[in-house]
DSSP file (Angstrom, degrees, kcal/mol; ACC not computed):
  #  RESIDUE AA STRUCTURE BP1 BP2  ACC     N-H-->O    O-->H-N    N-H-->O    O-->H-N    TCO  KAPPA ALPHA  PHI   PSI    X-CA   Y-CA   Z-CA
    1    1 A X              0   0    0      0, 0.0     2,-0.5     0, 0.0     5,-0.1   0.000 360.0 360.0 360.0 123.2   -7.8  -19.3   -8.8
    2    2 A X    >   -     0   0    0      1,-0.1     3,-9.9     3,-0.1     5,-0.4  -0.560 360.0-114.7 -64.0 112.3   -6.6  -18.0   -5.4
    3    3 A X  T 3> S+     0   0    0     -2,-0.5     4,-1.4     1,-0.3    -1,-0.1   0.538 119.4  43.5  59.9 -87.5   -7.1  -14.5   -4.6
    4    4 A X  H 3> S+     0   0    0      2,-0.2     4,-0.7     1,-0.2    -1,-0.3   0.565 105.4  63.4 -47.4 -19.6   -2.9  -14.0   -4.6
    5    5 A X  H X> S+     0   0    0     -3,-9.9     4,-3.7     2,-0.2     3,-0.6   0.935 103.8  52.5 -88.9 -46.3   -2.7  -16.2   -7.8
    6    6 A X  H 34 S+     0   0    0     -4,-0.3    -2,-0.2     1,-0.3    -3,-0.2   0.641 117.6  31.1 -30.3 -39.1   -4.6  -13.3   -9.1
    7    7 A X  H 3< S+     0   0    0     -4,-1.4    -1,-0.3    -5,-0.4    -2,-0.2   0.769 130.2  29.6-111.8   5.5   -2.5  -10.6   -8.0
    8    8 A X  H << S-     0   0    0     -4,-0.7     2,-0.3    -3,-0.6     7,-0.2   0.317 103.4-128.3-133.0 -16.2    0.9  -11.9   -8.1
    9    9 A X     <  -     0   0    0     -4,-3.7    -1,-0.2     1,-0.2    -2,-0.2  -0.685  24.8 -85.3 114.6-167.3    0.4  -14.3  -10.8
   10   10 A X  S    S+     0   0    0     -2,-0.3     2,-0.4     3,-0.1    -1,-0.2   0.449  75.4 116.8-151.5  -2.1    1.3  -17.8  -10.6
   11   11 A X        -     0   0    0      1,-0.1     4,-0.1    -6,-0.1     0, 0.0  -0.334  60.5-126.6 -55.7 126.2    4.8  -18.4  -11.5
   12   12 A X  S    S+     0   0    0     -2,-0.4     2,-0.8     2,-0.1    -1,-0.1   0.716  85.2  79.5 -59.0 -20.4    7.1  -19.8   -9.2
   13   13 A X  S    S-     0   0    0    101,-0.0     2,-0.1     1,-0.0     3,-0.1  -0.782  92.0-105.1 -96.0 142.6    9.7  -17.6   -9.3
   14   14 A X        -     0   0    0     -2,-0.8     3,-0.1     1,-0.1   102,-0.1  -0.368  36.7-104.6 -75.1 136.0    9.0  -14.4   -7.1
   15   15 A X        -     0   0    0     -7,-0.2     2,-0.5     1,-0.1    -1,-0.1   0.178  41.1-102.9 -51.3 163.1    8.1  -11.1   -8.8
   16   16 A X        -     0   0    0     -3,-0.1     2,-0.2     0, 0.0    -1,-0.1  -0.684  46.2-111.9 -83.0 146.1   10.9   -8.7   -8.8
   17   17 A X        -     0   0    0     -2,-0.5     2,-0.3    -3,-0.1     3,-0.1  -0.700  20.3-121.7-103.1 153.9   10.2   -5.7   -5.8
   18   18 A X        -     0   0    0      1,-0.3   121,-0.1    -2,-0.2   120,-0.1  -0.500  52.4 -58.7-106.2 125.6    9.5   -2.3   -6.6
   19   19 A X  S    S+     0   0    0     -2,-0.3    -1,-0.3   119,-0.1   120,-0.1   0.331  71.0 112.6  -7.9 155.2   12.2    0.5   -5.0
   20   20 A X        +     0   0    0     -3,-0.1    59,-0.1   118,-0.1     4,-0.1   0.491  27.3 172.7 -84.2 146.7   13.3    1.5   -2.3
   21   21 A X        +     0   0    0     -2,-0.1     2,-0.5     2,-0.1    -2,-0.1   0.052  64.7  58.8 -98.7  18.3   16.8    0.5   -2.5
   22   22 A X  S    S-     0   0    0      1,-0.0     2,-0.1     0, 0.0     0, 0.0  -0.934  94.5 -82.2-130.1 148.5   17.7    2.4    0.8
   23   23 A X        -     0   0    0     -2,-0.5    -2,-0.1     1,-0.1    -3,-0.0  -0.350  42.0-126.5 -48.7 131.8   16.6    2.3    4.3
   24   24 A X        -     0   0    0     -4,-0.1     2,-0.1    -2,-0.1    -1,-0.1  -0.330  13.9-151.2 -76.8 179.5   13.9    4.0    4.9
   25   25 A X        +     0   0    0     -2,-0.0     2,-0.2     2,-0.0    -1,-0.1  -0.532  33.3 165.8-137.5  90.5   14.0    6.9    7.9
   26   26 A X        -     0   0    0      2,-0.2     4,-0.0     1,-0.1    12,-0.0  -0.541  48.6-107.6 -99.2-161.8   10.4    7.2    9.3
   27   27 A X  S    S+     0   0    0     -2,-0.2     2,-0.3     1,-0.1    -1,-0.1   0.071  94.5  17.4 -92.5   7.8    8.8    8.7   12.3
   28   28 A X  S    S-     0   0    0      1,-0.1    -2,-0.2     3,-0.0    -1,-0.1  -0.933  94.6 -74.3-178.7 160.5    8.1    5.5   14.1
   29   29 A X        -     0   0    0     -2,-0.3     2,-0.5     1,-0.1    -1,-0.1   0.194  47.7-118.2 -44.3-171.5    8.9    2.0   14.2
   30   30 A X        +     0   0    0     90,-0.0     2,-0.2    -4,-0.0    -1,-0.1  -0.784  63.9 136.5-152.5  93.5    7.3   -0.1   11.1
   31   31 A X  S    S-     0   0    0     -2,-0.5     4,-0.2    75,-0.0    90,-0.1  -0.640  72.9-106.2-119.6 167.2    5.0   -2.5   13.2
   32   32 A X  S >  S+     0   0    0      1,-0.2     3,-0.8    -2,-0.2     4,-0.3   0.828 117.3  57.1 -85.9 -27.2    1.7   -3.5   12.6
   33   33 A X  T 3  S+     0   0    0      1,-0.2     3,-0.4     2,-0.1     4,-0.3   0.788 108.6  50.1 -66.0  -8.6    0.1   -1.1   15.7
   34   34 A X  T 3> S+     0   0    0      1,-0.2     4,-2.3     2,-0.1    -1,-0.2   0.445  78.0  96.7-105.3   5.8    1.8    2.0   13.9
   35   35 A X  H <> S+     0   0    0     -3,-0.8     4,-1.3     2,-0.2     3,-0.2   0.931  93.8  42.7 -60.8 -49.6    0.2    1.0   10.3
   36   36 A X  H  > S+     0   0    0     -3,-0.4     4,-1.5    -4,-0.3    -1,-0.2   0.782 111.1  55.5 -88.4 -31.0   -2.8    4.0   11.5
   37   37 A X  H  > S+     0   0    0     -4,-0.3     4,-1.4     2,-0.2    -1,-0.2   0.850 112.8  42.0 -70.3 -34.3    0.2    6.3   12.8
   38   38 A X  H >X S+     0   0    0     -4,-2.3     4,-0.6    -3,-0.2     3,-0.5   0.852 111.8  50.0 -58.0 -98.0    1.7    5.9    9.0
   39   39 A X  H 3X S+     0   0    0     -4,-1.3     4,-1.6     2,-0.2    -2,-0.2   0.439 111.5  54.3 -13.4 -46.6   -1.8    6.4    7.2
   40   40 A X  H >X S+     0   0    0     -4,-1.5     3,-1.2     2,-0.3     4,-0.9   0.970 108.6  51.9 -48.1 -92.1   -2.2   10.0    9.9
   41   41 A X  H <X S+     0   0    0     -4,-1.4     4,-1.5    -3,-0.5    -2,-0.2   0.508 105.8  46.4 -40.4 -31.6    1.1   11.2    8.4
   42   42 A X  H 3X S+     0   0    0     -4,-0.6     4,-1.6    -3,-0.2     5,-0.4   0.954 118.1  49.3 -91.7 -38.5    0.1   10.8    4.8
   43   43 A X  H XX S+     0   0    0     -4,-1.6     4,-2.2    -3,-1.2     3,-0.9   0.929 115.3  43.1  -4.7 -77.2   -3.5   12.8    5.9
   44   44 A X  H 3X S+     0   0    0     -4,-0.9     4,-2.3     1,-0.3     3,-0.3   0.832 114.8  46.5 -62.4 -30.7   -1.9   15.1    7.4
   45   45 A X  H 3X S+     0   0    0     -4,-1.5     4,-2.5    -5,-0.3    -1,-0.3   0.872 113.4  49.5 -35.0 -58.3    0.8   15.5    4.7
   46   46 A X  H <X S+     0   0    0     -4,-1.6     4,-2.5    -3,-0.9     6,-1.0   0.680 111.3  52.7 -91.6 -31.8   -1.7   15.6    1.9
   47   47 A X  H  X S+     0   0    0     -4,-2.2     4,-2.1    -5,-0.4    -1,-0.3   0.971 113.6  45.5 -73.6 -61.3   -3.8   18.5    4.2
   48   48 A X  H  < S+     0   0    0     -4,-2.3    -2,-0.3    -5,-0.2    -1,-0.2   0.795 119.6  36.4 -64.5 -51.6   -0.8   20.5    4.4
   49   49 A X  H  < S+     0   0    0     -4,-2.5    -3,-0.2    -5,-0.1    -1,-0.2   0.916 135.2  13.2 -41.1 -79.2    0.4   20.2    0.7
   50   50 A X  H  < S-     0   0    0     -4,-2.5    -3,-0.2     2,-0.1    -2,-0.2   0.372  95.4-115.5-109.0   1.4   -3.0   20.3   -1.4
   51   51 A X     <  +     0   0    0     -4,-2.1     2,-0.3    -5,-0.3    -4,-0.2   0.725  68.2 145.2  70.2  16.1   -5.6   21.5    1.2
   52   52 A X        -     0   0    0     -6,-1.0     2,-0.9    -9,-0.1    -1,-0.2  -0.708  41.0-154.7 -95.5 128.7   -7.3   18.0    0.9
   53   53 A X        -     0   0    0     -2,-0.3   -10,-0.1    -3,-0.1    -9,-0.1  -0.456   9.3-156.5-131.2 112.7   -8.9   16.3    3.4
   54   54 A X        -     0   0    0     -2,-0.9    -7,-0.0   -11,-0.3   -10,-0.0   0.275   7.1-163.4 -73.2-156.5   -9.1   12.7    2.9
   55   55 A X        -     0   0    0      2,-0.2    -1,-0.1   -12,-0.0     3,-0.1   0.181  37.1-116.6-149.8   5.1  -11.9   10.8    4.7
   56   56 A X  S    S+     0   0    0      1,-0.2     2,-0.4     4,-0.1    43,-0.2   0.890  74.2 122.4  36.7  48.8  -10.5    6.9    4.4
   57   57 A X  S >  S-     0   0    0     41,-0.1     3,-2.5    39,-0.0     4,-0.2  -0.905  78.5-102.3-122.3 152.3  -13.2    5.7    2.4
   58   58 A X  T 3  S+     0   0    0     -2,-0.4     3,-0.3     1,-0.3     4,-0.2   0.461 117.9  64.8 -58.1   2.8  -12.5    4.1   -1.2
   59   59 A X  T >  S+     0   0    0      1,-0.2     3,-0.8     2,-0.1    -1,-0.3   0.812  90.5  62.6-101.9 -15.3  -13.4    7.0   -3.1
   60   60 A X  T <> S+     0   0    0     -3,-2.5     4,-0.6     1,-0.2    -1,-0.2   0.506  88.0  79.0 -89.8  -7.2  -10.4    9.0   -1.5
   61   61 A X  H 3> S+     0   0    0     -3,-0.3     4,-2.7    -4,-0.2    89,-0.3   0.695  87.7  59.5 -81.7 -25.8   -7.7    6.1   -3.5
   62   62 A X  H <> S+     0   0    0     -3,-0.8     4,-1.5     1,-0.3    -1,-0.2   0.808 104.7  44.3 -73.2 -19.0   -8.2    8.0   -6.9
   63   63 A X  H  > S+     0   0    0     -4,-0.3     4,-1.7     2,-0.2    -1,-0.3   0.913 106.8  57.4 -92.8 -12.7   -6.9   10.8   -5.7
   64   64 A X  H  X S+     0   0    0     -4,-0.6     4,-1.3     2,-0.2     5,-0.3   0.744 110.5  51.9 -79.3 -40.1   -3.8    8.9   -3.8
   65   65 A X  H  X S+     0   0    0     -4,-2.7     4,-3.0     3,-0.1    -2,-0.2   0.956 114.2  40.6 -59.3 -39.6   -3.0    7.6   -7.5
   66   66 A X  H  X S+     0   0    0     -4,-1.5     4,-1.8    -5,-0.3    -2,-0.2   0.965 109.9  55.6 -65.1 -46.2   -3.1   11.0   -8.8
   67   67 A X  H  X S+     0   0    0     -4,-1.7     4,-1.5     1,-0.2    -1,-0.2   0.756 116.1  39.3 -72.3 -30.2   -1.3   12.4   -5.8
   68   68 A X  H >X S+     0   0    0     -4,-1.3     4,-1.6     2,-0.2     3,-0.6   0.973 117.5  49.7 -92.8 -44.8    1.9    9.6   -6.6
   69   69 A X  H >X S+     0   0    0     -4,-3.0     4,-1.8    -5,-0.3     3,-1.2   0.880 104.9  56.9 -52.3 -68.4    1.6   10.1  -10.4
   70   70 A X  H 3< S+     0   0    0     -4,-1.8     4,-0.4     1,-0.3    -1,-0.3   0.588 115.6  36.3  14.8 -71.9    1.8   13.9   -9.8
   71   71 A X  H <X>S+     0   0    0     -4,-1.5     5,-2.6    -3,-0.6     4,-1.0   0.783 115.4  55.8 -71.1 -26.8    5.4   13.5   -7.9
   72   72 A X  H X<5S+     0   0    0     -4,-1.6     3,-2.7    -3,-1.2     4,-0.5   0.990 108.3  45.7 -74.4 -63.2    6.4   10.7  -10.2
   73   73 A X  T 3<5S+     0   0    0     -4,-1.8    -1,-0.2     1,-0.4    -2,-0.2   0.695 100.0  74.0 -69.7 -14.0    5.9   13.1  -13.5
   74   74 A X  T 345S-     0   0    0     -4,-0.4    -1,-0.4    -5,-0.2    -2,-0.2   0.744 120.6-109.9 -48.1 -40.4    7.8   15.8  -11.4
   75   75 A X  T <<5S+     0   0    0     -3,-2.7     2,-0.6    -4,-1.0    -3,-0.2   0.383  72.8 138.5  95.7  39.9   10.8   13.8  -12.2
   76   76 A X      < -     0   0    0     -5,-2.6    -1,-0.4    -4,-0.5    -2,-0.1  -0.939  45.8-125.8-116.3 135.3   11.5   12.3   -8.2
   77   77 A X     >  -     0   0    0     -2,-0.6     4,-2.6     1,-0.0     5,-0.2   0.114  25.6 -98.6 -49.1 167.1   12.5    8.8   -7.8
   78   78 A X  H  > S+     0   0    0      2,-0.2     4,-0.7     1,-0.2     7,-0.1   0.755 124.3  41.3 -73.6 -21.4   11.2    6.0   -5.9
   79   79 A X  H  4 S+     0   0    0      1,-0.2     4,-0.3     2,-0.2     3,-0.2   0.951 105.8  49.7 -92.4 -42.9   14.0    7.0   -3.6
   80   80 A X  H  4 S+     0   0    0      1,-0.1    -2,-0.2     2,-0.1    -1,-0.2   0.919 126.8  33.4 -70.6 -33.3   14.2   10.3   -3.3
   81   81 A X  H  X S+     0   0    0     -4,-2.6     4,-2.7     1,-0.1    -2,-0.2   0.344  88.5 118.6 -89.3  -2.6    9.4   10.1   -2.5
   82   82 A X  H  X  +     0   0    0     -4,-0.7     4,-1.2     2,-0.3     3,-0.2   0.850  66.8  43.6 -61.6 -58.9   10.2    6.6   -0.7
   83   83 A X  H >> S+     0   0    0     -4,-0.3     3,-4.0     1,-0.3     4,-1.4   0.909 120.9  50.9 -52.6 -72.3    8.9    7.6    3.0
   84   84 A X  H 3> S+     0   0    0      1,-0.4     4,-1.2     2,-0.2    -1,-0.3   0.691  99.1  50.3   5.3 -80.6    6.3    9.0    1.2
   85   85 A X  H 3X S+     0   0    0     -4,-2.7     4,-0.8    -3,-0.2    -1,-0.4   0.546 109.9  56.8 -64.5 -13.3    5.2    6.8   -0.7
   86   86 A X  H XX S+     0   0    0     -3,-4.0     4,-3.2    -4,-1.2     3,-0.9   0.937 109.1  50.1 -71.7 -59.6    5.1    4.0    2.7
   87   87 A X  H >X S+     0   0    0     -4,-1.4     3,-1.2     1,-0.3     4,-0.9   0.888 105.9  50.5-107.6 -86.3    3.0    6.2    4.2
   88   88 A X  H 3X S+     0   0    0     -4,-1.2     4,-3.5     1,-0.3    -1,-0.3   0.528 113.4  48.7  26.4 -75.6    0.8    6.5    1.1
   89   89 A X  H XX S+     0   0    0     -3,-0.9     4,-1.6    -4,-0.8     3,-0.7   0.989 110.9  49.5 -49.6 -66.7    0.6    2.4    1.1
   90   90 A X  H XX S+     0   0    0     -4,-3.2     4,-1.6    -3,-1.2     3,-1.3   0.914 107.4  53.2 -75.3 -38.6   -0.2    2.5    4.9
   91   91 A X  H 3X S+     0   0    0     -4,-0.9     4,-1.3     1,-0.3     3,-0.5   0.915 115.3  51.0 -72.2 -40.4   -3.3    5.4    4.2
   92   92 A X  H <X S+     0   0    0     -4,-3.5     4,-2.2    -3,-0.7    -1,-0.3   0.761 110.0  43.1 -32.6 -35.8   -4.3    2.6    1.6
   93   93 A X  H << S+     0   0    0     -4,-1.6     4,-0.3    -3,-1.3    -2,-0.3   0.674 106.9  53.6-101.6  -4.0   -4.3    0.2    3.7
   94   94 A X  H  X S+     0   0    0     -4,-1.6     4,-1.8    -3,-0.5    -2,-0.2   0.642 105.9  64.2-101.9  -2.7   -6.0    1.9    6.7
   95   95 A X  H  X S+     0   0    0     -4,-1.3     4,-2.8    -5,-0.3    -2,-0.2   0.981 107.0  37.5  -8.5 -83.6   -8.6    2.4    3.8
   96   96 A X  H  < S+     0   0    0     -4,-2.2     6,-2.1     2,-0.2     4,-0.5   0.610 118.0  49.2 -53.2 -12.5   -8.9   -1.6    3.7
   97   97 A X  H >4>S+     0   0    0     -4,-0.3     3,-1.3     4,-0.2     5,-0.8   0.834 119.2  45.0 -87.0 -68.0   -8.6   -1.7    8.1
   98   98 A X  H 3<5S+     0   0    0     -4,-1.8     3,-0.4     1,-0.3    -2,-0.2   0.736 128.6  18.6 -46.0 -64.7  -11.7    1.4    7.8
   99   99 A X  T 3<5S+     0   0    0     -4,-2.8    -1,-0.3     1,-0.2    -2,-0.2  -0.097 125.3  34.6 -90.7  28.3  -14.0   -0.4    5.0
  100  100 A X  T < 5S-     0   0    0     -3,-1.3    -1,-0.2    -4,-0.5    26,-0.2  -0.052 108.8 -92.1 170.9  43.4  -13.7   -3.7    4.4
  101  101 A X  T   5S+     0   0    0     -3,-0.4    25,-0.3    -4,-0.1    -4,-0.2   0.484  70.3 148.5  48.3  37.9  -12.9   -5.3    7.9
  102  102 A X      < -     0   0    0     -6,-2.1    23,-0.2    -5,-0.8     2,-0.2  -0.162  28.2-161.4 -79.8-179.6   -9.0   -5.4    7.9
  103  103 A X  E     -A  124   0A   0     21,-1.0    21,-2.8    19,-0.1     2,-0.7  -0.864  27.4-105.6-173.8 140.7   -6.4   -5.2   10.4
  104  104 A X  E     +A  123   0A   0    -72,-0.2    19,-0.3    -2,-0.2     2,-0.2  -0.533  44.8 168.6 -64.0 116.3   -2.9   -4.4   10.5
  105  105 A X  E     -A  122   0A   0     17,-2.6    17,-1.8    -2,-0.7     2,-0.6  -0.645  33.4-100.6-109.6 177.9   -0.6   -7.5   11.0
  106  106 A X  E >   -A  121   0A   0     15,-0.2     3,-2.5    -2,-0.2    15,-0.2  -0.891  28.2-128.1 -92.1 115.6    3.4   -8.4   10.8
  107  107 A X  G >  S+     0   0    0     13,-0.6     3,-0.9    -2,-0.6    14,-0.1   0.671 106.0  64.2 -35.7 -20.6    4.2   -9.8    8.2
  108  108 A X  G 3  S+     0   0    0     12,-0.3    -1,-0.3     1,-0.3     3,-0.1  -0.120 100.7  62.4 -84.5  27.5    6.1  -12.8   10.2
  109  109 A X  G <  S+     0   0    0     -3,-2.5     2,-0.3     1,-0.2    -1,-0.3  -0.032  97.3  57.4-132.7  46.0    2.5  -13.6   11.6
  110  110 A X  S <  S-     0   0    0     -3,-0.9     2,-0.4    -4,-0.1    -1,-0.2  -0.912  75.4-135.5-162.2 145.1    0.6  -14.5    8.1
  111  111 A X        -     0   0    0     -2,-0.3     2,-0.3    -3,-0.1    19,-0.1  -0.942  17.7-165.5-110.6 126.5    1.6  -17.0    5.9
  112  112 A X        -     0   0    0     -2,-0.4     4,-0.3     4,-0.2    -2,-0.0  -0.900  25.9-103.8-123.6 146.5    1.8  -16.7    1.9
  113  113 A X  S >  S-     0   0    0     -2,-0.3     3,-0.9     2,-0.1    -1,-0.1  -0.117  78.9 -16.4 -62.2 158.1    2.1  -19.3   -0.7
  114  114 A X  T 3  S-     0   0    0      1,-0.2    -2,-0.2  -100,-0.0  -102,-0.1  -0.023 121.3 -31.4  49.6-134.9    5.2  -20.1   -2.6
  115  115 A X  T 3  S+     0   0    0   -103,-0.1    -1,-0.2     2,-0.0     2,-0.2  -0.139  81.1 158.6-111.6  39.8    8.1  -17.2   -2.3
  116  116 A X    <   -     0   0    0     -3,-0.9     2,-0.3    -4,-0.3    -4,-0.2  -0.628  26.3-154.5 -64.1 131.2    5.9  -14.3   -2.0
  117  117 A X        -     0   0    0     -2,-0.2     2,-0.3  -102,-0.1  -102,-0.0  -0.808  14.3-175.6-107.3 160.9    7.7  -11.5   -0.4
  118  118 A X        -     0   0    0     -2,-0.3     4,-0.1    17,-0.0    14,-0.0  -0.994  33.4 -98.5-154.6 172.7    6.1   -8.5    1.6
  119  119 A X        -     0   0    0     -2,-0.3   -12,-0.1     1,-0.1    14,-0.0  -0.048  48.2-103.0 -80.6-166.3    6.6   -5.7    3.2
  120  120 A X  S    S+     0   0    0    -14,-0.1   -13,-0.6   -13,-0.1   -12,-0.3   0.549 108.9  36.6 -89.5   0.4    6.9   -5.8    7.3
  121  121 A X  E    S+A  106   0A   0    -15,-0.2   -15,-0.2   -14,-0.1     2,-0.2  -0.916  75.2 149.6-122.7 161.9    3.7   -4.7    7.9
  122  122 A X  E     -A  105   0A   0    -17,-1.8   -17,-2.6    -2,-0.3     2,-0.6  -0.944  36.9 -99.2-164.7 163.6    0.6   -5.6    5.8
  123  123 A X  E     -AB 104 131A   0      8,-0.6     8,-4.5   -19,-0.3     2,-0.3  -0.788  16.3-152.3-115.3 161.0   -3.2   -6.1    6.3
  124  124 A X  E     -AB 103 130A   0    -21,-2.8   -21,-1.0    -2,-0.6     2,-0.3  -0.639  10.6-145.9 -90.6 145.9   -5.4   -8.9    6.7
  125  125 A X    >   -     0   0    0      4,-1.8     3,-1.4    -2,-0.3   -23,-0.2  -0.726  37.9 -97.5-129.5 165.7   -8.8   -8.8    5.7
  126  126 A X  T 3  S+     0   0    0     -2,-0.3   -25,-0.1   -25,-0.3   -24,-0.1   0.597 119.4  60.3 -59.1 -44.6  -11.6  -10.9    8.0
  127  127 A X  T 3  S-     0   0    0      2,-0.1    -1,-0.2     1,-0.0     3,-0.1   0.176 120.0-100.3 -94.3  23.9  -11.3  -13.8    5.5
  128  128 A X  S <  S+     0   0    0     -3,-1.4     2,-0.2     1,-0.3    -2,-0.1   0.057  79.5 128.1  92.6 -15.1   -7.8  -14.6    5.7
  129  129 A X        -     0   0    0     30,-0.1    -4,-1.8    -5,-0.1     2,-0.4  -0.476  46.4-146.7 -83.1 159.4   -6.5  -13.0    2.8
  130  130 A X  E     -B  124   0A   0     -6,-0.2     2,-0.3    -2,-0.2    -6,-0.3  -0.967  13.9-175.6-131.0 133.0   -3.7  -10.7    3.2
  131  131 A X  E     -B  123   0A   0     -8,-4.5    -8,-0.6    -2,-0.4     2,-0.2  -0.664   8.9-159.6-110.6 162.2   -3.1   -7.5    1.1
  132  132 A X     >  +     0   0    0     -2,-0.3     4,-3.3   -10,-0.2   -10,-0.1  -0.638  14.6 174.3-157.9 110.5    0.0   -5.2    1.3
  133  133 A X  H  > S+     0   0    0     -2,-0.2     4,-1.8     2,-0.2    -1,-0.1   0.617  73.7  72.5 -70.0 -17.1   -0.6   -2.1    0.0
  134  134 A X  H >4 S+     0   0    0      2,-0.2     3,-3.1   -13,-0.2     4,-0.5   0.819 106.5  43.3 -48.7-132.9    2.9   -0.8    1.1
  135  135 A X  H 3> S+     0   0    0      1,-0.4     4,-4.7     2,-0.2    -2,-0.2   0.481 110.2  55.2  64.8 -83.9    4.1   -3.0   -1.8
  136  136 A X  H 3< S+     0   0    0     -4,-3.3    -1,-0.4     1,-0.3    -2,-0.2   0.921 103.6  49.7 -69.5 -32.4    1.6   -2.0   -4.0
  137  137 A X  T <X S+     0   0    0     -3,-3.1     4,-1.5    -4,-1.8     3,-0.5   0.823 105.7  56.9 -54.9 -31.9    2.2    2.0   -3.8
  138  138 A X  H >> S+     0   0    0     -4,-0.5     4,-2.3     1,-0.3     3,-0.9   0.969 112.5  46.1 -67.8 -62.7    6.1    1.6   -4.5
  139  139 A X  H 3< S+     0   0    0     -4,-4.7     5,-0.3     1,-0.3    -1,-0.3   0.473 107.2  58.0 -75.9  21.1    4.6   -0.3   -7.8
  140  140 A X  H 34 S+     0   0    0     -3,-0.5    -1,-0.3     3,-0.1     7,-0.2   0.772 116.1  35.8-111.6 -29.0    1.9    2.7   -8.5
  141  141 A X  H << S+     0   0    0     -4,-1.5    -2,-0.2    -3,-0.9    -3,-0.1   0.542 116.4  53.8 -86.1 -19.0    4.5    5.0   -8.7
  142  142 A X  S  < S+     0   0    0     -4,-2.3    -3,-0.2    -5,-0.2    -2,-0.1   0.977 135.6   6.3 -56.9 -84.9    7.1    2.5  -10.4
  143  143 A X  S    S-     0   0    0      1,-0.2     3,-0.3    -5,-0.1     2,-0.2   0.718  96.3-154.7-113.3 -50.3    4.7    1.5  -13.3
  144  144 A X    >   +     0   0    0     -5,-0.3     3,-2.3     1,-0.2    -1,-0.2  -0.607  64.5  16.6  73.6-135.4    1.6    4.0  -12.8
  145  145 A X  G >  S+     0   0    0      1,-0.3     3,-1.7    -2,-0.2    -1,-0.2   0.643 116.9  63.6 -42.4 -45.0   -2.0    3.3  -14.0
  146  146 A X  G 3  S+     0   0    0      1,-0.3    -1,-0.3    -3,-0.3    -6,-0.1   0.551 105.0  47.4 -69.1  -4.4   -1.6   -0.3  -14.6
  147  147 A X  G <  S+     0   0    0     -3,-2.3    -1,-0.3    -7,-0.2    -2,-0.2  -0.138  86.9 177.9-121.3  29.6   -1.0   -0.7  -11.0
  148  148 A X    <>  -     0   0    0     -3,-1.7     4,-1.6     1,-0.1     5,-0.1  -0.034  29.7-149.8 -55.2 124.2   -4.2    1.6   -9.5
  149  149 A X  H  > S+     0   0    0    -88,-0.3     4,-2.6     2,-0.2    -1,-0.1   0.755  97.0  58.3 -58.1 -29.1   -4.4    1.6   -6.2
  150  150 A X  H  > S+     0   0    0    -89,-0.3     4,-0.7     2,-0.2    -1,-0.2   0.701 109.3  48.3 -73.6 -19.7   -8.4    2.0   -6.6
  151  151 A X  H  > S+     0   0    0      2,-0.2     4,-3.4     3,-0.1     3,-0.4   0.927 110.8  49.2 -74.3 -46.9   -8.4   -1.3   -8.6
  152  152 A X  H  X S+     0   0    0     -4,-1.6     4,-1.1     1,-0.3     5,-0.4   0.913 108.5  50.1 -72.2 -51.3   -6.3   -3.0   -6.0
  153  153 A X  H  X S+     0   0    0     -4,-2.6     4,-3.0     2,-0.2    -1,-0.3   0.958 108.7  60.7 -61.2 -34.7   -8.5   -1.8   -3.2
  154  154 A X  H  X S+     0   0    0     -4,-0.7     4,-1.9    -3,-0.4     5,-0.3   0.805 100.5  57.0 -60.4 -37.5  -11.6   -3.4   -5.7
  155  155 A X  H >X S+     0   0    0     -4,-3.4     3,-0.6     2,-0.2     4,-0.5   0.951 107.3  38.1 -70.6 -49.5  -10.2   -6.6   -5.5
  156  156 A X  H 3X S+     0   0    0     -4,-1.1     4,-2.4     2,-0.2     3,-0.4   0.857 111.2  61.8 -67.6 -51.8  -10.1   -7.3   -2.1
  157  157 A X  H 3< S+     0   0    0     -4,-3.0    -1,-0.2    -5,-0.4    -2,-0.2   0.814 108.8  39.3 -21.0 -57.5  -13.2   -5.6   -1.7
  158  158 A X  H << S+     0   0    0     -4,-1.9    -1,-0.3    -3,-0.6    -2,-0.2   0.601 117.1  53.3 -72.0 -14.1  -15.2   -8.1   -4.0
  159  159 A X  H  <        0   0    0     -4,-0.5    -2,-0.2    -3,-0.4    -1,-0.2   0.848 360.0 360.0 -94.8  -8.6  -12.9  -11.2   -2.4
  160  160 A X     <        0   0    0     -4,-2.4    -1,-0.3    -5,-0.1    -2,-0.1   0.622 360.0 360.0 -57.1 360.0  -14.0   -9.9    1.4
């Protein structure tokens, strides 16, 4: 079973996507060179907030579940944390660029089976598989534990 069939399933009709229902408004275009400019912003955020300073290494992803649960159990929407919560996804995913031999692409340069959608940036890991952690943070704060960002980094890990 492929890698994707694993996280997405294998039914042909495409999962339903996780909030935002709005434009987002960040601080810089949302290309695959600005994926490490996201991932900074949630640092710095996170420094600024809680006095934490994460380190991009896998062990720092529990505390980026906690950190979206946290807002979520505040009572803010996926709209009202939505920039947030990108820039979250992209410090996950410059997780996967740091440890595990990724790199930021556009999504219009990687091809996924059937009607998978993703978001417009996502990373690639070394062996062709393509995560998007963007994606998957809107659904750790949609849904919570069942969607752990620290699992989701574990998978790709083992499939590297």
């Amino acid at each position: 079973m492929s890698l994707l069939k694993k996280l997405f399933g294998s039914s042909k009709k495409p999962a339903p996507q996780p909030p935002p229902s709005r434009v987002l408004k960040l601080a810089h275009e949302v290309t695959s060179e600005n994926g490490p400019r996201f991932a900074r912003q949630f640092v710095d955020a996170v420094n600024r907030i809680d006095s934490v300073e994460l380190n991009y290494q896998k062990d720092s992803l529990g505390f980026v579940d906690s950190f979206l649960d946290r807002f979520k159990k505040e009572g803010l929407t996926a709209n009202e944390f939505a920039e947030t919560i990108f820039v979250a996804g992209c410090y996950v995913g410059e997780v996967m660029v740091t440890t595990i031999n990724g790199k930021w692409v556009n999504e219009s340069d990687v091809a996924v089976p059937g009607q998978a959608k993703l978001t417009r940036i996502v990373v690639q890991l070394s062996n062709g598989h393509v995560a998007d952690p963007i994606a998957k943070a809107f659904k750790r704060f949609q849904f919570g534990e069942s969607e752990s960002l620290s699992y989701f980094y574990e998978i790709f890990a083992k499939a590297k």
